[in-house]
Structure formats: C-alpha cells, structure tokens
C-alpha positions in Angstrom: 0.0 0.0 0.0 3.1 1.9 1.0 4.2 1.3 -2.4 1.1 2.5 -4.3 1.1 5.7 -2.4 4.4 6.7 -3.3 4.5 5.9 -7.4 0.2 7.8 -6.8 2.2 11.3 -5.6 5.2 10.6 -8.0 2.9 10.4 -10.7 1.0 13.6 -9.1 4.1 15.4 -8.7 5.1 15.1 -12.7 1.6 16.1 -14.1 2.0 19.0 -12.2 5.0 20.1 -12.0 5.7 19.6 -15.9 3.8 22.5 -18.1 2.8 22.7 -21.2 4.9 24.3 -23.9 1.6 25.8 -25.0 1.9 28.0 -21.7 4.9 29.4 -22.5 3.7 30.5 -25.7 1.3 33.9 -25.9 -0.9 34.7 -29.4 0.8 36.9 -31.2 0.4 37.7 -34.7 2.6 39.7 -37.2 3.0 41.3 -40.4 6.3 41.8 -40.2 8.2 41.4 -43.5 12.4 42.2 -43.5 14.5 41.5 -47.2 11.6 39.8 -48.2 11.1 37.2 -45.2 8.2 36.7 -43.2 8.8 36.7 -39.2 6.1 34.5 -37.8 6.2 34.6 -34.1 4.9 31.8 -32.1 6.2 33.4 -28.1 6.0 36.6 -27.2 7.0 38.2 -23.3 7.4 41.2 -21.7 9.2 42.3 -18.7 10.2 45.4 -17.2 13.8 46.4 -16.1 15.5 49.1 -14.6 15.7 52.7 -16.6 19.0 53.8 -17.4 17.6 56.9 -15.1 15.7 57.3 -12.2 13.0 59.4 -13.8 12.6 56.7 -16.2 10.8 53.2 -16.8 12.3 50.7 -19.5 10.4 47.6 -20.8 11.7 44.5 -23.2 9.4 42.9 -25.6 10.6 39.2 -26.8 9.4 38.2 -29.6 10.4 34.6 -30.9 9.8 31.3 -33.2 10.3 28.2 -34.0 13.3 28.6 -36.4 15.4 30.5 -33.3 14.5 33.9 -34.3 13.9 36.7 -32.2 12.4 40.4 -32.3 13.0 42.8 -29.7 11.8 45.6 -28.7 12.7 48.2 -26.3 11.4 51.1 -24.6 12.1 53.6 -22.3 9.5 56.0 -21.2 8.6 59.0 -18.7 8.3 57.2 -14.9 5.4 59.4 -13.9 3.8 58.0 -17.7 0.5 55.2 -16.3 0.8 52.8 -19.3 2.6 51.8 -22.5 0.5 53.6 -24.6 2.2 56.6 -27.0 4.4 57.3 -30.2 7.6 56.2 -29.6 10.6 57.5 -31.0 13.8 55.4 -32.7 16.7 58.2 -30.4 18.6 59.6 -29.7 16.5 61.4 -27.6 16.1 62.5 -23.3 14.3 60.6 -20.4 11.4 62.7 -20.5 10.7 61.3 -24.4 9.0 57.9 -25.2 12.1 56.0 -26.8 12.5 52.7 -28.5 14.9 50.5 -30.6 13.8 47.3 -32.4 15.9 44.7 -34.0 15.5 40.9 -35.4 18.4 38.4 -34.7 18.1 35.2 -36.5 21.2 32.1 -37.0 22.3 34.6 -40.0 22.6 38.2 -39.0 21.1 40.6 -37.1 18.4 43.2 -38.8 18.4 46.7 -36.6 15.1 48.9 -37.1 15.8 52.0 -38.6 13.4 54.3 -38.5 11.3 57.3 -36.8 8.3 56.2 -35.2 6.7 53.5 -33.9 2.9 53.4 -32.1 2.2 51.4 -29.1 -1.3 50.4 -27.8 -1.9 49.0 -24.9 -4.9 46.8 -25.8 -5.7 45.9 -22.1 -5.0 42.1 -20.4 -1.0 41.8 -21.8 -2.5 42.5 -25.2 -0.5 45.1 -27.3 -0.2 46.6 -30.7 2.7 47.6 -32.3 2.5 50.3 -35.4 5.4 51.4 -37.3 3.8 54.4 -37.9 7.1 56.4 -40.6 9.0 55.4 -42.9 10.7 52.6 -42.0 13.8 50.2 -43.0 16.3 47.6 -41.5 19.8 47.0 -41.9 21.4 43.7 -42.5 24.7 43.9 -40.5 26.1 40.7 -42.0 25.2 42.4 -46.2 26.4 45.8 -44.4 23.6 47.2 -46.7 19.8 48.6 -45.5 17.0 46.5 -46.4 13.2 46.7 -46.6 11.2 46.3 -43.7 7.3 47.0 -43.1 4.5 45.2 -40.7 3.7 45.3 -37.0 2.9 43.3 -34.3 -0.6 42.1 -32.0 -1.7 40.1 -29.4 -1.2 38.4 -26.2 2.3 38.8 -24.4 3.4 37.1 -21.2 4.9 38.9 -18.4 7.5 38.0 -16.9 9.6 38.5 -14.1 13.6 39.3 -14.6 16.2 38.9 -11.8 18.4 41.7 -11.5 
C-alpha cells in the first residue's frame, strides 16, 4: 500500500510540475516582412527592467519562433507616464521622451530597425499593438547594406519577471 502511495504522488508530482509548452507561448500575430522574409512569431514576453535613469521606466518585448529567431523591442519611457501607450521615437532622444529600438536576430545576421516612429497600444489584459507608424527600414549587419522592412505586431504577451 506503502508502495502504491508513493508511485500515486510521484505520478502527481510530474503532471503537475511539468507545463505545457503551449503555456509558455502567448498569441501573437505579425506582419512583419524584413528583405523579403516573413517573421512569424509563435512566443511573445514582456518584462520590465530598470531605466538607465531614475525618472525613467524601461520595458523588453521578446518576440520569438520556432526557427530560433527573435524580435526585440525596447522602450524607455517617462516614470510618472501610467501605461505603455504613446508614439515612440527610434533616439537619440532625453528621459522625459517615449524611446525605442527594435531589431530581429536570426542564426544569420542581425536586422536593426531604422526608422522614426513606432505606435504602441496597450490593448488591455497583456495585449498590445505595435505600429510602425514612418517610414521605415532595416539594416542587415552581415550584407552591411539597408534592407526593406514593413509590418507590425498584435496580441497576447506574457509577463514575466527578470532577476536583476
């Protein structure tokens, strides 16, 4: 009986300890087109880190696949500013500004955004939308040569907590 109990909580223990890669993974759709490639996210997370100032508020957006890609994107924003929501600018800029830099890293290169604008809505529930709302490009560091870029991101992200 001893026996029975102990394989019973076992068993217990691994159904619940073990998660489902489906709850790592948040619904996020994109548009997002760079040199003629589709990036088709299937995980997307957010976390917030500490500002380069005081009077600041920085957050990372990971965006990611199957194939090892990933997007990021990174803002900085007024501390006494309530939400994500705003027009944020691709720098150099001050604290008091809305701030951001975006790039995709796949097994090949790296793709920085170059741009001028990009529009952020906080949809409500982890749920955000990401406009490039100018004229915007990408740069292939491995080509050494600018590239086209257009699309944006939706949906679902997961928060997450980082250990500084």
């Amino acid at each position: 009986m001893r026996k029975i109990a102990v394989i019973l909580l076992l068993v217990l223990n691994i159904t619940t300890s073990c998660s489902s890669d489906a709850d790592d993974k948040a619904s996020v759709t994109s548009s997002i087109i760079i040199d003629g490639k589709s990036f088709v996210p299937t995980k997307g997370v957010y976390f917030y880190k500490t500002a380069s100032f005081d009077t600041q508020k920085s957050v990372n957006f990971v965006i990611s696949n199957e194939k090892g890609e990933t997007f990021y994107i990174d803002i900085s924003f007024p501390a006494s500013q309530k939400d994500l929501n705003g027009i944020y600018d691709f720098g150099p800029g001050t604290a008091d500004k809305l701030l951001v830099s975006c790039e995709l890293v796949t097994a090949t290169t790296r793709y920085p955004i170059l741009g001028y604008t990009l529009k952020i809505t906080d949809l409500g529930n982890s749920n955000f939308s990401f406009v490039f709302t100018q004229p915007v490009a990408a740069f292939d560091v491995v080509k050494n040569k600018q590239v086209t870029f257009k699309g944006g991101l939706e949906g679902q992200f997961k928060l997450t907590e980082v250990k500084q």
